[in-house]
TORKOL-4160 file (C-alpha; in steps of 0.2 Angstrom, whole numbers, padded with zeros to 4 digits, m for minus):
184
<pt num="1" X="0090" Y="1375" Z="0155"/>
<pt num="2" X="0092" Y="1364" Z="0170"/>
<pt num="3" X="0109" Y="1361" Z="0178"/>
<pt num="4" X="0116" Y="1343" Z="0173"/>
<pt num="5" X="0129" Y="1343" Z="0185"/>
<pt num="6" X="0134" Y="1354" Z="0203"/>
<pt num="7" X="0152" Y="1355" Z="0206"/>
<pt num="8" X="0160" Y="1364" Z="0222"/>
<pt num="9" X="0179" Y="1368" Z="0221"/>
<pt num="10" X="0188" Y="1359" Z="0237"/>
<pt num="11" X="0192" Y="1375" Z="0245"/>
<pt num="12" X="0173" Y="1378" Z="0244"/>
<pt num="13" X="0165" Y="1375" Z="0260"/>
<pt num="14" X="0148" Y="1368" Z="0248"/>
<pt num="15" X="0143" Y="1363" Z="0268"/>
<pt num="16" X="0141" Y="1384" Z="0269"/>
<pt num="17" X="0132" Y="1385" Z="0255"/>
<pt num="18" X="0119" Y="1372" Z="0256"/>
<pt num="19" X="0114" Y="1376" Z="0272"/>
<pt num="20" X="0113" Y="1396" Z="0269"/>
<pt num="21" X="0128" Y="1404" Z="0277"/>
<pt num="22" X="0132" Y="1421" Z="0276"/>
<pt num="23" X="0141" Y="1422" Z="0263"/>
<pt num="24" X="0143" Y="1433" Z="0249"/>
<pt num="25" X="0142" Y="1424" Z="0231"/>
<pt num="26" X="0144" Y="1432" Z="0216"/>
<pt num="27" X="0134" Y="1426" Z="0202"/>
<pt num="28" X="0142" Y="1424" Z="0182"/>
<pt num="29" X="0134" Y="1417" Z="0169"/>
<pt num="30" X="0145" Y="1409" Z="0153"/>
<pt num="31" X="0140" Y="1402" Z="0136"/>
<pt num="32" X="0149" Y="1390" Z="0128"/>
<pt num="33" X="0151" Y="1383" Z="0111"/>
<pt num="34" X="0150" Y="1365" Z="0106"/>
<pt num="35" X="0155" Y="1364" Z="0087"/>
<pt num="36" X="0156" Y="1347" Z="0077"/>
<pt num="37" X="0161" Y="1341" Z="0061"/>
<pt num="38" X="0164" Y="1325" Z="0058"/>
<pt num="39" X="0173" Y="1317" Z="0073"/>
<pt num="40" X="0183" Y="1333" Z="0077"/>
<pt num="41" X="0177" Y="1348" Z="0089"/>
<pt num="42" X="0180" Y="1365" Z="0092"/>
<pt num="43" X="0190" Y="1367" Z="0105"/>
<pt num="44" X="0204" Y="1380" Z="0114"/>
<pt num="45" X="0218" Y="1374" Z="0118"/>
<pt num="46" X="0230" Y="1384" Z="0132"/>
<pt num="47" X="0247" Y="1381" Z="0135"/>
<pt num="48" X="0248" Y="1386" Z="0152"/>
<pt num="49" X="0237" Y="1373" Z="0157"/>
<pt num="50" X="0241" Y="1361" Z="0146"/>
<pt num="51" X="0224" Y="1359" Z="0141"/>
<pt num="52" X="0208" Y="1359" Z="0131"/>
<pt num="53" X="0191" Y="1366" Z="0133"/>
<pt num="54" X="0177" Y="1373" Z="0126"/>
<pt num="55" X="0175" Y="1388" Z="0117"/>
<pt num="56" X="0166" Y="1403" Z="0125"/>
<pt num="57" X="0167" Y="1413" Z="0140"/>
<pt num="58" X="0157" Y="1425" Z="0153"/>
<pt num="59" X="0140" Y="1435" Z="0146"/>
<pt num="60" X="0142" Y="1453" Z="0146"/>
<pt num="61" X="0128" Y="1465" Z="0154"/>
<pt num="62" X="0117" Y="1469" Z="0141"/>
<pt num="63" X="0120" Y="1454" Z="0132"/>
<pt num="64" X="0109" Y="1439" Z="0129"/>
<pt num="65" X="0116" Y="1421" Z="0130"/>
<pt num="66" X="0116" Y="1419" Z="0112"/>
<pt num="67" X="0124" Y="1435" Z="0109"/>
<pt num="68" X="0138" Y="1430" Z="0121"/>
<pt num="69" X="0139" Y="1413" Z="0114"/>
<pt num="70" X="0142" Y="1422" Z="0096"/>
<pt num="71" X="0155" Y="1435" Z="0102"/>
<pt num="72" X="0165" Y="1423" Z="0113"/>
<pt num="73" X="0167" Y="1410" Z="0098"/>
<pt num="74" X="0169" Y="1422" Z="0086"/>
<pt num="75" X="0184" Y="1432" Z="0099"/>
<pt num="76" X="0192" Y="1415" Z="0105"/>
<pt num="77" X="0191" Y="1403" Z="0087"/>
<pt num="78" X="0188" Y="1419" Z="0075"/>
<pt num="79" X="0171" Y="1409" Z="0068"/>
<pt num="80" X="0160" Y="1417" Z="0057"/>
<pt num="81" X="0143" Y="1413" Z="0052"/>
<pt num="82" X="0136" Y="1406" Z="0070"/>
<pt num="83" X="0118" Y="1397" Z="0067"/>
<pt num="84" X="0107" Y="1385" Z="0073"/>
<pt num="85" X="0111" Y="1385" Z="0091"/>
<pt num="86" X="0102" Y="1372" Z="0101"/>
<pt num="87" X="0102" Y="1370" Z="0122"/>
<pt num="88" X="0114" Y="1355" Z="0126"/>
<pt num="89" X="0120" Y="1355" Z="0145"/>
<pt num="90" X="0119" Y="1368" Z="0158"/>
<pt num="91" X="0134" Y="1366" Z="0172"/>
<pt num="92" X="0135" Y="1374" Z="0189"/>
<pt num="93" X="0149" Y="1376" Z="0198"/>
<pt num="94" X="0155" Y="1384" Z="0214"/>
<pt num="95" X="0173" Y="1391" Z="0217"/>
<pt num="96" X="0185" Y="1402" Z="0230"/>
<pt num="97" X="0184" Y="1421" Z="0224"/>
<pt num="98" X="0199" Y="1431" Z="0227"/>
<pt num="99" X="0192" Y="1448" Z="0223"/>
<pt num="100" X="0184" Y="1460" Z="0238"/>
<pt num="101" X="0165" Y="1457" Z="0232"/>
<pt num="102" X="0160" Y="1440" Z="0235"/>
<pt num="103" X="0170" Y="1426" Z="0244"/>
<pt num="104" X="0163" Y="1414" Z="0233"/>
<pt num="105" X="0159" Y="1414" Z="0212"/>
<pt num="106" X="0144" Y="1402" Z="0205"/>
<pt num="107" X="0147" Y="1399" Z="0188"/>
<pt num="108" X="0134" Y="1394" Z="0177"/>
<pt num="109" X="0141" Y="1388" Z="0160"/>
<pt num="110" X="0127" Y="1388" Z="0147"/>
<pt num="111" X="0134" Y="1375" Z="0132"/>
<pt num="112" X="0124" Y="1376" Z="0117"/>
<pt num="113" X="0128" Y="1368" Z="0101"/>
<pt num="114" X="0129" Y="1376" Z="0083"/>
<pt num="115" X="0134" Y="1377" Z="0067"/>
<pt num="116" X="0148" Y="1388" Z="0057"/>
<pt num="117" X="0154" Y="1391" Z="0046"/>
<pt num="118" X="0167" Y="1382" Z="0035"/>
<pt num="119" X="0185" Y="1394" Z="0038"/>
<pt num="120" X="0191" Y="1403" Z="0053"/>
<pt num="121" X="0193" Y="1421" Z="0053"/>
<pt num="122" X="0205" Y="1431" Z="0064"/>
<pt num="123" X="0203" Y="1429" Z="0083"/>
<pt num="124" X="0203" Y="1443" Z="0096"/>
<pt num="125" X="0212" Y="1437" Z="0111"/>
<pt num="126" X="0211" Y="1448" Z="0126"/>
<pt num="127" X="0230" Y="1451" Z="0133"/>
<pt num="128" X="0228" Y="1436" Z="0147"/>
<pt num="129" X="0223" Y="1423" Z="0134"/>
<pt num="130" X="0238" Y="1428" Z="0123"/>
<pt num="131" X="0248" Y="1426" Z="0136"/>
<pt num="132" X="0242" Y="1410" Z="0143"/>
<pt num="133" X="0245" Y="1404" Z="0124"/>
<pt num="134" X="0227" Y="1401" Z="0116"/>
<pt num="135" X="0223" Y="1393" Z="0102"/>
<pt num="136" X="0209" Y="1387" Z="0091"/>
<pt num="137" X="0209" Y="1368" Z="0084"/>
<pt num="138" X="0199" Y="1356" Z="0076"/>
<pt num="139" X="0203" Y="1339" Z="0089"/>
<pt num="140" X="0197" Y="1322" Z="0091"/>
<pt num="141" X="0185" Y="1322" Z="0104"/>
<pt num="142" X="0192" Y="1306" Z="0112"/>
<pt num="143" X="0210" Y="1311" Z="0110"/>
<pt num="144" X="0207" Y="1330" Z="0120"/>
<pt num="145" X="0197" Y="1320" Z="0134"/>
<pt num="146" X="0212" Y="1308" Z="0134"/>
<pt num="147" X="0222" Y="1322" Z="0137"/>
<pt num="148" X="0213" Y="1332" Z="0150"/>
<pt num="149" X="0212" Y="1318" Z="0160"/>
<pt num="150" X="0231" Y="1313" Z="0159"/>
<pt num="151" X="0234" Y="1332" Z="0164"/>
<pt num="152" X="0222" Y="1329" Z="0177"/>
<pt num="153" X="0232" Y="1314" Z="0185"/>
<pt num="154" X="0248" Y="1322" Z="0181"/>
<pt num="155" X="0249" Y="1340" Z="0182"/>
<pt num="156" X="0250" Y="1353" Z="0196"/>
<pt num="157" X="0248" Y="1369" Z="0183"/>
<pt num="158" X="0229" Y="1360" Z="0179"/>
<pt num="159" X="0216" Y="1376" Z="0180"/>
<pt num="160" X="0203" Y="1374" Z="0190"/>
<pt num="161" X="0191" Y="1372" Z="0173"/>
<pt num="162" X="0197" Y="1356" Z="0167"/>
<pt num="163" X="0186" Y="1344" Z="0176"/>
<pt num="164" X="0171" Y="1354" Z="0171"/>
<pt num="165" X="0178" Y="1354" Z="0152"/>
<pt num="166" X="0182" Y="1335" Z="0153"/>
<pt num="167" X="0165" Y="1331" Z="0159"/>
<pt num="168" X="0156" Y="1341" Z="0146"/>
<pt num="169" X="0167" Y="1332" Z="0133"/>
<pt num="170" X="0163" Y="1314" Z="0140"/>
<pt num="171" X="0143" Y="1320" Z="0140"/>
<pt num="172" X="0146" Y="1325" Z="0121"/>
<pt num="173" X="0155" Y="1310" Z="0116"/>
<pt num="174" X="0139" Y="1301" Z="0123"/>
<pt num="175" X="0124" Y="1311" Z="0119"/>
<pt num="176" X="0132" Y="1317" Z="0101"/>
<pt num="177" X="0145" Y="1308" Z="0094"/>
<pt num="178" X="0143" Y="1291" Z="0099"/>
<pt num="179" X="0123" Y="1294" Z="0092"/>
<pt num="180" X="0127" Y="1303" Z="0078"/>
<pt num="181" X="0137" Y="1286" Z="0073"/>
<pt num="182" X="0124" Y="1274" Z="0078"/>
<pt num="183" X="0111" Y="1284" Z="0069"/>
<pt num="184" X="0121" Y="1281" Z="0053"/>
């Protein structure tokens, strides 16, 4: 999967990068879940940030990107019965790391779609998503990018993922909704 869109965090010197500085970049790998029924979607919603955002998460070693996909949906939204996942978007992204080894992480965020099925099981949140208050919810697409953005112009507690998450909900709206409704 091709990258859709590059994004460097503004205390990433993407100057550095581009033009192979020494630097140490740590590289992480995440699948995410894009899961529509009728004009709702899947999302996670965090109180801390005040915002919405995909379901899914970082790829464990060992694990493929489907298995990942499957266990972060299943841990973060408690969904069962995950099938027909199909390649949307991949997005890169560059930001600051704060841990001793790398000064910078690239994230790749694989976001596939799927099916699953109707009832949500239990979650299994691990202690940081408890407490930064996640939780699963069926959401109007246009109404959770209308959010995001309002927290975006408003808010200094926004996390450093919801530009990524609000472009990948303006790209679903247009490749997925808006042409699963013209199609009909």
């Amino acid at each position: 999967m091709k990258p859709i869109r590059t994004t460097y965090h503004p205390d990433t010197p993407s100057h550095l990068i581009n033009n192979n500085a020494q630097l140490s970049i740590l590289t992480r790998h995440a699948a995410r879940a894009i899961v529509i029924n009728g004009d709702r979607i899947l999302l996670v919603y965090t109180s801390r940030y005040d915002d919405y955002s995909l379901p899914g998460g970082g790829i464990d070693q060992g694990e493929d990107k489907h298995q990942g996909l499957i266990r972060e949906l299943s841990e973060e939204t408690g969904a069962t019965g995950v099938r027909n996942i199909r390649e949307f978007a991949r997005y890169d992204e560059y930001r600051p790391w704060h841990k001793p080894n790398a000064d910078l992480v690239h994230m790749i965020s694989h976001c596939y779609c799927c099916e699953i099925d109707q009832t949500l099981g239990q979650t299994s949140l691990e202690d940081y998503e408890v407490r930064n208050g996640m939780k699963a919810l069926w959401v109007n697409l246009e109404q959770a990018i209308a959010h995001n953005e309002g927290v975006i112009q408003s808010s200094p507690k926004k996390g450093l993922s919801i530009e990524r998450e609000t472009f990948l909900f303006k790209l679903i709206l247009e490749k997925l909704v808006d042409s699963q409704y013209s199609q009909a």
